[in-house]
C-alpha positions as CSV (number, residue, x, y, z in Angstrom):
1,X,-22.5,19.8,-3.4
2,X,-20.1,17.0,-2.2
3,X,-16.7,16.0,-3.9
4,X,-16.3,13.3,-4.8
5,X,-13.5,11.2,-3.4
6,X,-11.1,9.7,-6.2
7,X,-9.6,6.3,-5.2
8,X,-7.8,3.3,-7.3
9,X,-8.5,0.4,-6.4
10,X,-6.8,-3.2,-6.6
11,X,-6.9,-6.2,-5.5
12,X,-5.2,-8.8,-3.3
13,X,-5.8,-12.3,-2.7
14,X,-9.9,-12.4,-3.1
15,X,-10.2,-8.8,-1.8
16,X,-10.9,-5.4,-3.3
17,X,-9.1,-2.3,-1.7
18,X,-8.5,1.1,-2.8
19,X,-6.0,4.2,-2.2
20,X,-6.6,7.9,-2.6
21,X,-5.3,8.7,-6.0
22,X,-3.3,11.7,-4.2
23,X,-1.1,9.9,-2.8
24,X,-0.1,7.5,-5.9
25,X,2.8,8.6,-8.3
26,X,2.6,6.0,-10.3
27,X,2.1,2.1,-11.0
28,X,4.4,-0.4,-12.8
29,X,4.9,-3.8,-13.4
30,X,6.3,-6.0,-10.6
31,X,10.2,-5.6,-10.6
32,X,13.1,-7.7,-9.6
33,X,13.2,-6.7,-5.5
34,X,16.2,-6.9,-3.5
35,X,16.1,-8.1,-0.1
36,X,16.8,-5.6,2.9
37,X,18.7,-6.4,5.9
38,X,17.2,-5.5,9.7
39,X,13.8,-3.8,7.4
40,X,10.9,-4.7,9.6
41,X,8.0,-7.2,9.0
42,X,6.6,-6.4,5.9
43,X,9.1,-4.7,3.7
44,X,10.1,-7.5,1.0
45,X,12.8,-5.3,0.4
46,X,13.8,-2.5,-2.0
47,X,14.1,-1.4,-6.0
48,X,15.7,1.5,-7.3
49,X,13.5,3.5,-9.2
50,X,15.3,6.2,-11.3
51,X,18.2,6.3,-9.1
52,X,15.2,6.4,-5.7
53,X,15.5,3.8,-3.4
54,X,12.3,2.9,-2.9
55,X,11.3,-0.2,-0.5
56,X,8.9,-2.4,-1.1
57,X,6.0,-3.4,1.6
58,X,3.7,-6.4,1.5
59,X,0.0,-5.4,2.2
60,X,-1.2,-8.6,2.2
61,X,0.6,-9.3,5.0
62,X,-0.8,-6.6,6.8
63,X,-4.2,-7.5,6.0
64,X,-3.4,-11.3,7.1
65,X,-4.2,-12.4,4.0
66,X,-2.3,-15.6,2.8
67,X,1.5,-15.4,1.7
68,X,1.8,-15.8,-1.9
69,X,4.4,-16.0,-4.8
70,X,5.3,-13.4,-6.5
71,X,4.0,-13.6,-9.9
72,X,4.9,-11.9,-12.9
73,X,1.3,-9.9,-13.7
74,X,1.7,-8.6,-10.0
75,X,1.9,-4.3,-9.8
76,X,3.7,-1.6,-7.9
77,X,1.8,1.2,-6.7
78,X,4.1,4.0,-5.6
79,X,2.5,6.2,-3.0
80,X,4.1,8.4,-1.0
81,X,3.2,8.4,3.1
82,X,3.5,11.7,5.1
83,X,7.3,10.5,5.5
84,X,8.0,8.4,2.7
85,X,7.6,6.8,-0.8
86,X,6.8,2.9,-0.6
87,X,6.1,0.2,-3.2
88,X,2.7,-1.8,-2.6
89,X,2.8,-4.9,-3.9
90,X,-0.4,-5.8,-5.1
91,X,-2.0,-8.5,-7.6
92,X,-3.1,-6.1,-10.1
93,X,-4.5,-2.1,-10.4
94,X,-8.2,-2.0,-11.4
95,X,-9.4,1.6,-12.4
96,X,-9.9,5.1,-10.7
97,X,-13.4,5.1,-9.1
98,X,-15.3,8.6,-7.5
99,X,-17.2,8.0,-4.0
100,X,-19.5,10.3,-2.5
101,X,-17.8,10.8,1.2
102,X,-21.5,9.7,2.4
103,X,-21.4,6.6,1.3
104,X,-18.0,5.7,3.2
105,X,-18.1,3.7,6.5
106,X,-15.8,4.2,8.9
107,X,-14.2,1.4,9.4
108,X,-13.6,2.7,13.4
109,X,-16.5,1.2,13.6
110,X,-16.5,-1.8,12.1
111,X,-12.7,-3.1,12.0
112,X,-11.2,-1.3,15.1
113,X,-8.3,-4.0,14.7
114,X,-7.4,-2.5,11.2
115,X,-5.9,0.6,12.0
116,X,-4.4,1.2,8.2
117,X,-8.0,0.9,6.9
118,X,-9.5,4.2,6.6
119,X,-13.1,3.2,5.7
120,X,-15.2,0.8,3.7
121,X,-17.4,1.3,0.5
122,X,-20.4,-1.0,-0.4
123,X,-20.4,-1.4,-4.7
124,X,-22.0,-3.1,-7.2
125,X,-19.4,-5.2,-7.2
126,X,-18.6,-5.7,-3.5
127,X,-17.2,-4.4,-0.8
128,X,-14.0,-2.0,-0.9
129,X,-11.6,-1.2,1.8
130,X,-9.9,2.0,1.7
131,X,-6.6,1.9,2.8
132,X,-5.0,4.7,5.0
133,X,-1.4,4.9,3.3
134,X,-0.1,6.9,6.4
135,X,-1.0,4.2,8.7
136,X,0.9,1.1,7.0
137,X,3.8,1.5,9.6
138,X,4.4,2.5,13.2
139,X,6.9,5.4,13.6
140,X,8.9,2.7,15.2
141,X,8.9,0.6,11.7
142,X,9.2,3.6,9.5
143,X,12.9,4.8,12.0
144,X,13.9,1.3,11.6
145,X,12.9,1.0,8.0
146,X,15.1,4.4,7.5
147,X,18.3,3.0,9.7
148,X,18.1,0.1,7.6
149,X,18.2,1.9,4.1
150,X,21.1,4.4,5.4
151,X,23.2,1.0,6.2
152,X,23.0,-0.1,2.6
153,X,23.9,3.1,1.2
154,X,26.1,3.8,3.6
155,X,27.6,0.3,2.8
156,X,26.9,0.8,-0.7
């Protein structure tokens, strides 16, 4: 028998999109976000999150959907990548859903250009896109992202 993948999914803009609910520590409410200097494209900035500095990146962006205002009933979802935590910013957290691995397309072969999307699952509901945490910044972004958080605390 097949496991059965765990994801949370979310949504942004009109889209639905899902993360692996091992990499998630936890979700909460959007939070005031300071801005951080020299971060690259996408990081809105950072929050401090029992004494972690955590920054926060702007999927939407990454997905080229349309910039949007940050609203007040918007979520955090903390995940951690192979070399960091990040924020996601996202418009709100559905539920935890279970996928048979079988019924996941690669999404190789259908969005080649999307390298942070790991593959896509058809619903009930619609289609899914399940995003590859680990992918959501170059090494080159995730150095400079690192630079730039040792100058603020360096700076303090």
């Amino acid at each position: 028998m097949t496991e059965l993948r765990k994801m949370v999914t979310f949504n942004l803009a009109d889209g639905r999109f899902a993360l692996a609910v091992s990499v998630i520590q936890r979700i909460i409410r959007v939070v005031e976000i300071t801005p951080l200097p020299a971060a690259p494209a996408g990081v809105l900035g950072i929050i401090n999150l029992q004494g972690r500095i955590i920054p926060v990146f702007d999927i939407a962006a990454r997905f080229g959907l349309p910039e949007r205002t940050m609203q007040l009933s918007d979520q955090l979802i903390i995940a951690a990548t192979a070399r960091r935590t990040l924020a996601l910013l996202v418009d709100s957290v559905d539920d935890v859903i279970e996928i048979p691995p079988e019924q996941i397309i690669s999404a190789a072969q259908i969005l080649p250009e999307l390298p942070y999307v790991e593959g896509i699952v058809k619903t009930d509901a619609g289609l899914i896109f399940i995003h590859d945490i680990d992918a959501i910044l170059s090494i080159g972004e995730e150095d400079v992202l690192g630079e730039a958080i040792e100058a603020l605390e360096e700076n303090g």
